[in-house]
C-alpha positions as CSV (number, residue, x, y, z in Angstrom):
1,X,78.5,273.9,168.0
2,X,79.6,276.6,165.6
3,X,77.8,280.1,165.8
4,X,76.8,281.3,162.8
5,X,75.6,284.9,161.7
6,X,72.8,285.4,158.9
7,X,72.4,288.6,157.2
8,X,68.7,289.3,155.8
9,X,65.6,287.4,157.1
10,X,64.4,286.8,153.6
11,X,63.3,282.8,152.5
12,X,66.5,281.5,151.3
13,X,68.7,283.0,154.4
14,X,65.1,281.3,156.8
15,X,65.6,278.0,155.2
16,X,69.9,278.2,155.5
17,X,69.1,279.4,159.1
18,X,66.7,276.1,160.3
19,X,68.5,273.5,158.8
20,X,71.9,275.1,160.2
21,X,70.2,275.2,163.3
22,X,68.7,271.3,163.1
23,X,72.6,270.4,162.4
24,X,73.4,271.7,166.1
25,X,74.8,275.4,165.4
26,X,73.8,278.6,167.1
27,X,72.1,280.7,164.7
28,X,71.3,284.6,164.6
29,X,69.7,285.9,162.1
30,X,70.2,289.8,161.6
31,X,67.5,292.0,159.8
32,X,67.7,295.3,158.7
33,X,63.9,295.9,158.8
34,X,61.4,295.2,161.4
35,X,59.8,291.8,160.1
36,X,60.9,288.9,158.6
37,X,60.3,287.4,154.9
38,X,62.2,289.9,152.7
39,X,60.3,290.6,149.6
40,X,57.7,288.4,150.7
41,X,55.7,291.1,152.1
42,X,52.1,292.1,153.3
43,X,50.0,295.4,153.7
44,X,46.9,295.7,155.2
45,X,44.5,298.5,155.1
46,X,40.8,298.5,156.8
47,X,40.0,294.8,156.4
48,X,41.5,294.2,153.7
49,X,44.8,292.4,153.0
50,X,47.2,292.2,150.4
51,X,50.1,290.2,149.4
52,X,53.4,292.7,148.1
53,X,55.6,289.9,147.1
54,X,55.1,286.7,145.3
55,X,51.2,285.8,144.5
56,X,51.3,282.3,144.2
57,X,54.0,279.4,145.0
58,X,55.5,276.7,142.8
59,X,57.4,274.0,143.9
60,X,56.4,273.4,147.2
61,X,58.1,270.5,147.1
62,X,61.2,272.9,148.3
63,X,58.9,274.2,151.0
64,X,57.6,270.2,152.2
65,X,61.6,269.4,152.3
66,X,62.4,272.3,154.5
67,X,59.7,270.9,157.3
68,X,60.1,267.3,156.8
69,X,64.0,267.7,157.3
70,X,63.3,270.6,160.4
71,X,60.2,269.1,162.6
72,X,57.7,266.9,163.2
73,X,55.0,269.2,161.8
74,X,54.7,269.4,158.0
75,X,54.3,272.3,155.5
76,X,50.5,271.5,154.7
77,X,50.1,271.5,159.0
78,X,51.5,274.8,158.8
79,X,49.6,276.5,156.0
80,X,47.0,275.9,154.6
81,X,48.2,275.3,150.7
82,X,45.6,275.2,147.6
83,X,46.1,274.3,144.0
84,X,44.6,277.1,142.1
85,X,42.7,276.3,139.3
86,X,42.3,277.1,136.9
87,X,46.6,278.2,137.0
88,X,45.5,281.5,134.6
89,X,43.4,283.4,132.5
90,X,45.1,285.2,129.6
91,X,43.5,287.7,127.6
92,X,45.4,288.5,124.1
93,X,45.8,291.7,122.2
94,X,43.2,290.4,119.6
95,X,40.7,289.9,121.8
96,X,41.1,285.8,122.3
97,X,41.1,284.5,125.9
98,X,42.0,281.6,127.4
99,X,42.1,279.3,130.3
100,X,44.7,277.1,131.3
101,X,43.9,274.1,133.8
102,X,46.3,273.7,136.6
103,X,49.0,270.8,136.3
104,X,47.1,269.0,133.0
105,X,49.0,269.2,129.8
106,X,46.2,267.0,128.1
107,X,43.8,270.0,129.8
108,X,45.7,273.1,128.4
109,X,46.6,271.3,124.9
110,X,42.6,271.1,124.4
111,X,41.9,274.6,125.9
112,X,44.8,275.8,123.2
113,X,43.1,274.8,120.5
114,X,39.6,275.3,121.6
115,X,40.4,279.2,121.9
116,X,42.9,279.9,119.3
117,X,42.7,277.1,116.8
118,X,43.3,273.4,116.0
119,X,47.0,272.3,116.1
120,X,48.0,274.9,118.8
121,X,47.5,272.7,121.4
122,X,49.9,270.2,119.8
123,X,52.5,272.8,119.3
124,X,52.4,274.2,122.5
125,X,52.6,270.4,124.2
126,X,56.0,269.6,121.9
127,X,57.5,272.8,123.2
128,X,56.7,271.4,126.6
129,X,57.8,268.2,125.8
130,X,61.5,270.0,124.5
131,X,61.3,272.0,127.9
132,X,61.2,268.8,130.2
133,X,64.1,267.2,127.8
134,X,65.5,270.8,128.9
135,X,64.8,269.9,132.8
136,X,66.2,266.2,132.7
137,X,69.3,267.7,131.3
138,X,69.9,270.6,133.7
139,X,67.7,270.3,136.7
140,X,70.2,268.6,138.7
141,X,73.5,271.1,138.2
142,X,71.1,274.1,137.7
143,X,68.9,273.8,140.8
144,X,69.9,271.1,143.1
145,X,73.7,271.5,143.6
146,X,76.4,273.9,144.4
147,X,77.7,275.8,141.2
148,X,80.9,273.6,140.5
149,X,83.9,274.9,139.7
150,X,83.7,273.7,136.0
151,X,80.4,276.3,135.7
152,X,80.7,276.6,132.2
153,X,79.3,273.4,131.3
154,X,75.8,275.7,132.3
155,X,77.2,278.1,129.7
156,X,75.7,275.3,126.6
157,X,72.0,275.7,126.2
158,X,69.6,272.6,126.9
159,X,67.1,273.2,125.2
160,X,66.6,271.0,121.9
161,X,65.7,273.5,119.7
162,X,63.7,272.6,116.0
163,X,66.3,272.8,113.2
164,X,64.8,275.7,111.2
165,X,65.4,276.4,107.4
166,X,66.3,280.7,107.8
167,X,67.6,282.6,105.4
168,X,69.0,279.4,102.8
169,X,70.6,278.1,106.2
170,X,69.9,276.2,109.3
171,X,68.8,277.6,112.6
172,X,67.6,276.9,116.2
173,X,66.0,278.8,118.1
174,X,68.4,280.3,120.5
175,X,66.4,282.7,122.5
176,X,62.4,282.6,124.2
177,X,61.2,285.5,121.7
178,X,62.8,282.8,118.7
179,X,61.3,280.1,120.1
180,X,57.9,281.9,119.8
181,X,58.6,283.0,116.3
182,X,59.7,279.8,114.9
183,X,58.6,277.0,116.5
184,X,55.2,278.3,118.1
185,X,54.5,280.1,115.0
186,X,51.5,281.9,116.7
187,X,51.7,285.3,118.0
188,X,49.3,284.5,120.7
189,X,51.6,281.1,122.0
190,X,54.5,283.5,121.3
191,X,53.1,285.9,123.9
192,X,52.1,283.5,126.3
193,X,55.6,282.4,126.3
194,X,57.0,285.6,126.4
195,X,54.7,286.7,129.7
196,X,56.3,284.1,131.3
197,X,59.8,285.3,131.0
198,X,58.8,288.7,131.3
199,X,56.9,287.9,135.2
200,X,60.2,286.4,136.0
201,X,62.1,289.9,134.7
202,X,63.7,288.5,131.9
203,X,64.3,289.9,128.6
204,X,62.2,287.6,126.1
205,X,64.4,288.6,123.2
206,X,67.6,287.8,125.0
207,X,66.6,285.3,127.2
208,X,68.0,281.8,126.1
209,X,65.8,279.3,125.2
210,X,66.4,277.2,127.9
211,X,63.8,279.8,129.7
212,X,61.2,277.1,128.6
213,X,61.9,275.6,132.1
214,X,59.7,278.3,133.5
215,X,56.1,277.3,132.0
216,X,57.4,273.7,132.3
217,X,57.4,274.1,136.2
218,X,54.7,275.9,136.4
219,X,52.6,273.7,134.2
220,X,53.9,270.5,135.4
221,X,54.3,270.7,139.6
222,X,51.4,273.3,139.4
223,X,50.3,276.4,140.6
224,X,49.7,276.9,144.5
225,X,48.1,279.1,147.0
226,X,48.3,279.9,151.0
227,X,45.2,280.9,152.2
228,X,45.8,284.5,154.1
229,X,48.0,285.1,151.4
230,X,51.8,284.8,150.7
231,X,53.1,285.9,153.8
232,X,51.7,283.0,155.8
233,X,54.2,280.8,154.3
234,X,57.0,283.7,155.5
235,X,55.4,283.1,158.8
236,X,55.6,279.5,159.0
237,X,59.4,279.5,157.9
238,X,59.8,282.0,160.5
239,X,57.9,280.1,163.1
240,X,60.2,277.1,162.4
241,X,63.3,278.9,162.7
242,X,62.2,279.8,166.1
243,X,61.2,276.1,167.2
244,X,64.7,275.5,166.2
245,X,65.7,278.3,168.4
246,X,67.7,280.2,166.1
247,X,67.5,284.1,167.3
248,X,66.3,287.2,165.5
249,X,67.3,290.4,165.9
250,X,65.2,293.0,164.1
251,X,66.3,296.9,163.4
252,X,69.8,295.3,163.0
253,X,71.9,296.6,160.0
254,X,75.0,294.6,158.9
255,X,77.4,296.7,157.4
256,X,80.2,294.8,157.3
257,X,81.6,291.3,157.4
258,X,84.3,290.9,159.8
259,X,87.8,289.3,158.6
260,X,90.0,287.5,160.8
261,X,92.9,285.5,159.9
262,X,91.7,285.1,156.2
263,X,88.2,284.3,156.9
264,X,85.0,285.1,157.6
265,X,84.4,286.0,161.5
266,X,81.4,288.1,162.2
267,X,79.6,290.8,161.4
268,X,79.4,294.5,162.3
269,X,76.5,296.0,162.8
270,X,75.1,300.3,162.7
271,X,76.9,301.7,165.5
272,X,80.1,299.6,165.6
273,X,79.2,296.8,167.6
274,X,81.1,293.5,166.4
275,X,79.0,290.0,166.5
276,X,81.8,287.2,166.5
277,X,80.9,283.6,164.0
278,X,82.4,281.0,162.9
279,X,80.8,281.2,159.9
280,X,78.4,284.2,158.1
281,X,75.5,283.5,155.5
282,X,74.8,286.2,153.3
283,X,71.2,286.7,152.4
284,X,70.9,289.6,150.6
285,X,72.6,291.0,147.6
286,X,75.8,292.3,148.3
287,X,76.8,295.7,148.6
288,X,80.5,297.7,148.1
289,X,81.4,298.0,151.7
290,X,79.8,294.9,153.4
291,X,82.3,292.0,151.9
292,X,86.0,292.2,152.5
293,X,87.4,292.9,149.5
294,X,84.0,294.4,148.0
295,X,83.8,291.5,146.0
296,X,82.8,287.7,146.8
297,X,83.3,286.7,143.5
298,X,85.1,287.7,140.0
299,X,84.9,288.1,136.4
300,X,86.6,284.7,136.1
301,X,84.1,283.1,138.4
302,X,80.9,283.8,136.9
303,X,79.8,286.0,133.8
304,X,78.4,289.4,134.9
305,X,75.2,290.3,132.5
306,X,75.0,293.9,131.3
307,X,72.0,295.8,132.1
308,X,70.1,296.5,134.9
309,X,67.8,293.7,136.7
310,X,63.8,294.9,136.4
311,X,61.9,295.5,139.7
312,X,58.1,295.5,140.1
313,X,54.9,298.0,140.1
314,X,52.0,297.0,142.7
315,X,48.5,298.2,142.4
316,X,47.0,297.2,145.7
317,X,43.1,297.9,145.5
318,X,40.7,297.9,147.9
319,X,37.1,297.3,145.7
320,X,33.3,297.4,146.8
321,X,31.3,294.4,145.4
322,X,31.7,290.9,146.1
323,X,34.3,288.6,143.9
324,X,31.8,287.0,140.9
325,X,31.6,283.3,141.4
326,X,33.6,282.4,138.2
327,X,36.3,284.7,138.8
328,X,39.9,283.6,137.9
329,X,42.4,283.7,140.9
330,X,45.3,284.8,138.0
331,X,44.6,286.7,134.8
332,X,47.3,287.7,132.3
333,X,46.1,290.7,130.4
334,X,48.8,290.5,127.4
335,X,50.6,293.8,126.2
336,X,49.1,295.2,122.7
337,X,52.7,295.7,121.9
338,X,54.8,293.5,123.0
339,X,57.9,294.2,121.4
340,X,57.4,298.1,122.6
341,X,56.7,297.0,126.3
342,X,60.5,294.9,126.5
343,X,62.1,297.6,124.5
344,X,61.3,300.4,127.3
345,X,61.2,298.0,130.7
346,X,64.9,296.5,129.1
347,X,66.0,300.1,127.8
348,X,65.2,302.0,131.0
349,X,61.7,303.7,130.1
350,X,57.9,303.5,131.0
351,X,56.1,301.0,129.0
352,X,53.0,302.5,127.5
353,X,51.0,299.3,127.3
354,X,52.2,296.7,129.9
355,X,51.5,293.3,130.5
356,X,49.3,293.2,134.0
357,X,49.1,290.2,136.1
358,X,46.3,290.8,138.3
359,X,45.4,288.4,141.2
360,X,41.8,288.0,142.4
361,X,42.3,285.0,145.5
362,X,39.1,283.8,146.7
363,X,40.1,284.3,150.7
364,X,37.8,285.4,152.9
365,X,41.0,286.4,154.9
366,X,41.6,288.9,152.3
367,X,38.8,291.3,152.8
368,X,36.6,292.2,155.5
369,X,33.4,290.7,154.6
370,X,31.8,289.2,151.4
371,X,30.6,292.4,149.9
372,X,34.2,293.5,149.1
373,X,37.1,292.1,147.1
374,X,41.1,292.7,147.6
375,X,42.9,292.5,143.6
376,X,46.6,293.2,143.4
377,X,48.1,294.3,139.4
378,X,51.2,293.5,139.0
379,X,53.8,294.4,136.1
380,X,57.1,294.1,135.7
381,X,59.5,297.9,135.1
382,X,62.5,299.3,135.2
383,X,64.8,299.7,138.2
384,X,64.5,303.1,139.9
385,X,67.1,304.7,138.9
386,X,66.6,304.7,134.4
387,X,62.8,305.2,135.9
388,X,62.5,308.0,138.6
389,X,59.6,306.2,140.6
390,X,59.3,308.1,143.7
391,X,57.9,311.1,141.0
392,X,54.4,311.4,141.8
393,X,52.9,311.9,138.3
394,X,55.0,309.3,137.1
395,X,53.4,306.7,139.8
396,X,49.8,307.6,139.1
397,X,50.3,307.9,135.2
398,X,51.4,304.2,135.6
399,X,49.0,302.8,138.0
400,X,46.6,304.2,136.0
401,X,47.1,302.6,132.9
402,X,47.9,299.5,134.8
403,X,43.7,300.0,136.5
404,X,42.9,300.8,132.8
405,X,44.3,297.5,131.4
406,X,42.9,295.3,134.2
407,X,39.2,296.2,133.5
408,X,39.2,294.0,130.8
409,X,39.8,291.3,133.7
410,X,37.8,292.8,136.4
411,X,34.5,294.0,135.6
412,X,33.2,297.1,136.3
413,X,36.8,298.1,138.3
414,X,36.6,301.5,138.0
415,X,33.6,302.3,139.9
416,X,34.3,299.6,142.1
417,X,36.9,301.2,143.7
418,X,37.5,302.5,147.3
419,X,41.3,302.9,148.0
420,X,44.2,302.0,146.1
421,X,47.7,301.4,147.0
422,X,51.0,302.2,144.7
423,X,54.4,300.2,145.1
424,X,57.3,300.7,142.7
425,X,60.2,299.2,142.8
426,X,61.6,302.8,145.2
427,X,59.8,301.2,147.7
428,X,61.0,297.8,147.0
429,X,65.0,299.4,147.5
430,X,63.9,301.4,150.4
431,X,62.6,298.0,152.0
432,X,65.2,295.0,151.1
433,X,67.8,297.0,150.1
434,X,68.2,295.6,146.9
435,X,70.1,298.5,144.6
436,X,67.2,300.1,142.4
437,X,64.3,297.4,144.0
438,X,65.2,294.7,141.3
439,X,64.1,291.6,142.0
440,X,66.3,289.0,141.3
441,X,65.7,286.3,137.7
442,X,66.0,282.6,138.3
443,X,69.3,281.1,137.0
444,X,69.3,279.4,133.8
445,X,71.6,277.9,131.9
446,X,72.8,278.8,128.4
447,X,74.3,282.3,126.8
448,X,77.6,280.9,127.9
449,X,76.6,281.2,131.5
450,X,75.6,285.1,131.8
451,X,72.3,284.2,133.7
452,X,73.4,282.3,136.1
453,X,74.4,283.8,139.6
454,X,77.4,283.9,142.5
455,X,77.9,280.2,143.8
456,X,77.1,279.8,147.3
457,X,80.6,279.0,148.3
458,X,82.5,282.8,148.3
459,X,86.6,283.2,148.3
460,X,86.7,284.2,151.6
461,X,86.2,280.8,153.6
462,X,83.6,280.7,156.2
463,X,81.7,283.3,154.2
464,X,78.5,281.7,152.2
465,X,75.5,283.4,150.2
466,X,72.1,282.1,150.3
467,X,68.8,284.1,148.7
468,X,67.6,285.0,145.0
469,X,71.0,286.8,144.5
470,X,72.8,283.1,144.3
471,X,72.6,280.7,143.4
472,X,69.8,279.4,141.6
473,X,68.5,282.6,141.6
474,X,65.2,284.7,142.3
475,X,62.1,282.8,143.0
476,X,60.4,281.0,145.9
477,X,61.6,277.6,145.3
478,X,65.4,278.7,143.9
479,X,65.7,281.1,147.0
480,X,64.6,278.1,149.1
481,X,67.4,275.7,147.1
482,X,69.7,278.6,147.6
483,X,69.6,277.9,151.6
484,X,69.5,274.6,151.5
485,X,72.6,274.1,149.3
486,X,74.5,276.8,152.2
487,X,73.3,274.3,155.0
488,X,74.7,271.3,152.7
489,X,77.8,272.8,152.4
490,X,78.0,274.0,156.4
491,X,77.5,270.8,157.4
492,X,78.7,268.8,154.9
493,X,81.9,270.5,153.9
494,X,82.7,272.0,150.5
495,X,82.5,269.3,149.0
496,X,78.7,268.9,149.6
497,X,77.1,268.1,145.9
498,X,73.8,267.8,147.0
499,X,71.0,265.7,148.6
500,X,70.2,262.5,146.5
C-alpha cells in the first residue's frame, strides 16, 4: 500500500484520488479552500441557487467510467443527469436566431438552413463530418493516453482542411476564424464556430483548426445536465472518494513538494508541518515555490504559448417571474463585433460587446418556488491582471452590459430583477488559486504543439499532475482524463498507454 498525497480537490485530482484509492493506496487529498470541487463551484442566496463553474457536462462517458471502475453504484444512481434539449439557442448580430437539437446532426443541418438559408445546413454538416475525421485521427493520443515522449507528432494539425484557391495560390484553412471564412462562407456559421472556441478561452483567430473537435463533441455525445445544478456531480465524485476512504483535509495549503533522494516524498503544508508519500498528484496549476526545482517541466518538453489564458465574468441573478414554458436552458447571444470582442479579451482589455452565454435550467432546485427564476450570464475576459477586476466601476460597467445583452434572451430582465451577483475572474484566483483566475483551454493538437499541456508524468519521479492544467487540458471530461491517466500510470507504471 503506497500513501499518496493529492494537492487540490478539484475533478481531475477526485477522479486520480478514487481510482488510486480502488488500486489499494492510502489517499489524502489536501485542499486549500474549505470545500471540494475546484472551479466547480456553487452560491446560494435566499432560495435560490446558482452554478459558478461549468453549466452543463459533456462526455459523461468520463464521469460513467469513473463509477463503473470505483463502485457498485453508477453515475446516473448518483445524479440525476438530463439531456438538454434543445443543446442552444443562438441569437446573431443580424437579428437571425436559431435552435440547435441536442445530439442530431440530421436535426441542426435542417434547423441551419431553416433559419439562415438553404445549403447552410450542408456546409455546416461537412465541417462536422472533417471534425470527426479530425477525432478518429487524434482522439486517442490527444485525450486518452499519456503525452508520449515523441509529443510532436500532436504538433501536425488533423483537421482536413478544403484546398482553397487564395491569392493565385492554394490554401487550407489553418486556424477556427479561417475555417469560418473560407469553408463556412457565412458570417453567422462563422460565429457559431467562433463562440465555441471563444466559451472554451481560446483565441478563434489563432486557434488551429483542429478546434473543430469542440462542436464535434458537443454535437455528437450531446449536451447534459444535473439536476441541482453542476455541483452535484462535484458531490458525487466527492462522495465516492469517501466510500473509497480516501481522506480530506480542508483549510490545508501545500506549499511545497518535499524532495528526498531524487524524488517526490511529501508535501509541506502552511506552518511547516511535513506530510510523508510515496508518491504526490498535483492538482492544481503549479506555482514558483511549490515544485522542486520551480519547474516540472521545460522548454524542450512542451511548447509554452505566449499570452495570458482568459478567465470568466458571472452574472448570477436572482429574477421575479416564473421561467416561460418554452424557455431555452442555453442561449448564445452572439457579439455585434466579433473581431473587436477577441481583439480586447486576447489583447488585455474590456470587450465592449461580448458574447453572453446565459443559462436558464428548468430546476425547481434552483429557485425557491415557481414564481421565480435563477439565470447565470456568462462571458469569457481577460485575466486580472491586463483587466483590474476587483475595481468596482469596472465590475458593474461590465455586468451591466452583460444584463443589457441578455435581454434579448430573457424577456423583460430588467424589471425582473431582485438581486444580482458579480464574479470575475479576481474571485476566481482568490478561490482556486489559479494566477489571474484563468481557466484552463482543452489541449488540442496542431500549431506545432503550443496548445497542448504538461504530460502527467513530471521529471521528478513520484511526482504526477492531474487537473485542467495537464494534460488534456481544461474541461470536465479532459480534467476527468487527466486523473485517470495519473491512476494508469500509478498503478500501471510509466509505461501505462492507456485503457483499451
Amino acid at each position: 500500500m503506497a500513501r499518496i498525497a493529492v494537492i487540490g480537490a478539484g475533478t481531475g485530482a477526485m477522479t486520480a484520488a478514487a481510482r488510486l484509492a480502488v488500486a489499494g493506496n492510502k489517499v489524502t487529498v489536501y485542499e486549500r479552500s474549505a470545500s471540494y470541487g475546484g472551479s466547480v463551484g456553487r452560491h446560494e442566496h435566499e432560495g435560490f441557487v446558482f452554478d459558478t463553474g461549468p453549466g452543463l457536462l459533456h462526455l459523461p462517458a468520463v464521469q460513467r467510467d469513473l463509477f463503473v471502475k470505483t463502485g457498485k453504484e453508477s453515475l446516473e444512481q448518483c445524479v440525476s443527469l438530463t439531456q438538454v434539449d434543445p443543446a442552444g439557442r443562438h441569437l446573431f448580430a443580424d437579428g437571425t436566431a436559431v435552435s440547435l437539437p441536442n445530439a442530431s446532426r440530421a436535426g441542426v443541418a435542417s434547423a441551419l438552413d431553416a433559419a439562415l438559408g438553404a445549403g447552410a445546413g450542408e456546409r455546416w454538416t461537412g465541417f462536422l463530418e472533417r471534425a470527426r475525421d479530425a477525432w478518429d485521427r487524434s482522439r486517442r493520443p490527444l485525450l486518452e493516453e499519456p503525452l508520449r515522449a515523441d509529443h510532436q507528432v500532436l504538433g501536425r494539425d488533423p483537421y482536413p482542411a478544403l484546398k482553397q484557391r487564395r491569392l493565385l495560390r492554394t490554401r487550407q484553412a489553418a486556424t477556427v476564424a479561417e475555417i469560418g471564412a473560407w469553408e463556412l462562407a457565412d458570417a453567422r456559421l462563422a460565429a457559431l464556430l467562433d463562440g465555441y472556441a471563444l466559451s472554451y478561452g481560446l483565441d478563434p483567430r489563432t486557434a488551429p483548426a483542429s478546434a473543430a473537435l469542440l462542436p464535434y463533441m458537443e454535437q455528437t455525445f450531446g449536451s447534459w445536465y444535473v439536476l441541482g445544478g453542476m455541483r452535484e456531480l462535484a458531490r458525487a465524485v466527492y462522495e465516492r472518494c469517501v466510500a473509497r476512504r480516501v481522506e480530506f483535509v480542508f483549510g490545508a495549503e501545500v506549499v511545497r513538494v518535499v524532495e528526498k533522494d531524487g524524488r517526490a516524498a511529501g508535501v509541506e503544508l502552511t506552518g511547516g508541518e511535513v506530510a510523508e508519500a510515496d508518491r504526490v498528484v498535483l492538482g492544481v496549476r503549479p506555482h514558483a515555490g511549490l515544485v522542486p526545482g520551480g519547474q516540472v517541466w521545460g522548454a524542450d518538453d512542451v511548447p509554452v504559448r505566449a499570452g495570458s489564458v482568459p478567465g470568466r465574468f458571472v452574472v448570477l441573478l436572482s429574477l421575479r417571474g416564473a421561467r416561460e414554458a418554452d424557455a431555452v436552458h442555453r442561449t448564445v447571444v452572439h457579439s455585434a463585433d466579433g473581431a473587436a470582442e477577441q481583439e480586447a479579451v486576447f489583447g488585455g482589455r474590456v470587450a465592449a460587446h461580448p458574447t453572453v452565454t446565459v443559462l436558464r435550467p428548468d430546476d425547481p432546485a434552483t429557485r425557491p418556488d415557481e414564481a421565480h427564476e435563477a439565470v447565470t450570464l456568462t462571458a469569457t475576459v481577460a485575466a486580472q491582471g491586463p483587466v483590474d477586476w476587483t475595481d468596482p466601476a469596472v465590475r458593474q460597467r461590465f455586468a451591466d452590459a452583460l444584463v443589457e445583452r441578455a435581454g434579448a434572451a430573457v424577456p423583460g430582465l430588467w424589471e425582473r430583477i431582485l438581486h444580482t451577483e458579480i464574479r470575475t475572474p479576481a474571485e476566481t484566483e482568490a478561490e482556486t488559486g489559479a494566477e489571474g483566475g484563468a481557466v484552463p483551454p482543452p489541449a488540442l493538437a496542431g500549431a506545432q504543439g503550443v496548445y497542448l499541456h504538461p504530460g502527467n508524468l513530471t521529471r521528478l519521479p513520484g511526482l504526477h499532475l492531474a487537473g485542467g492544467w495537464s494534460h488534456p487540458g481544461g474541461g470536465l471530461a479532459h480534467a476527468g482524463m487527466s486523473g485517470t491517466l495519473v491512476a494508469g500510470l500509478v498503478v500501471e507504471g510509466d509505461g501505462f498507454r492507456g485503457s483499451r
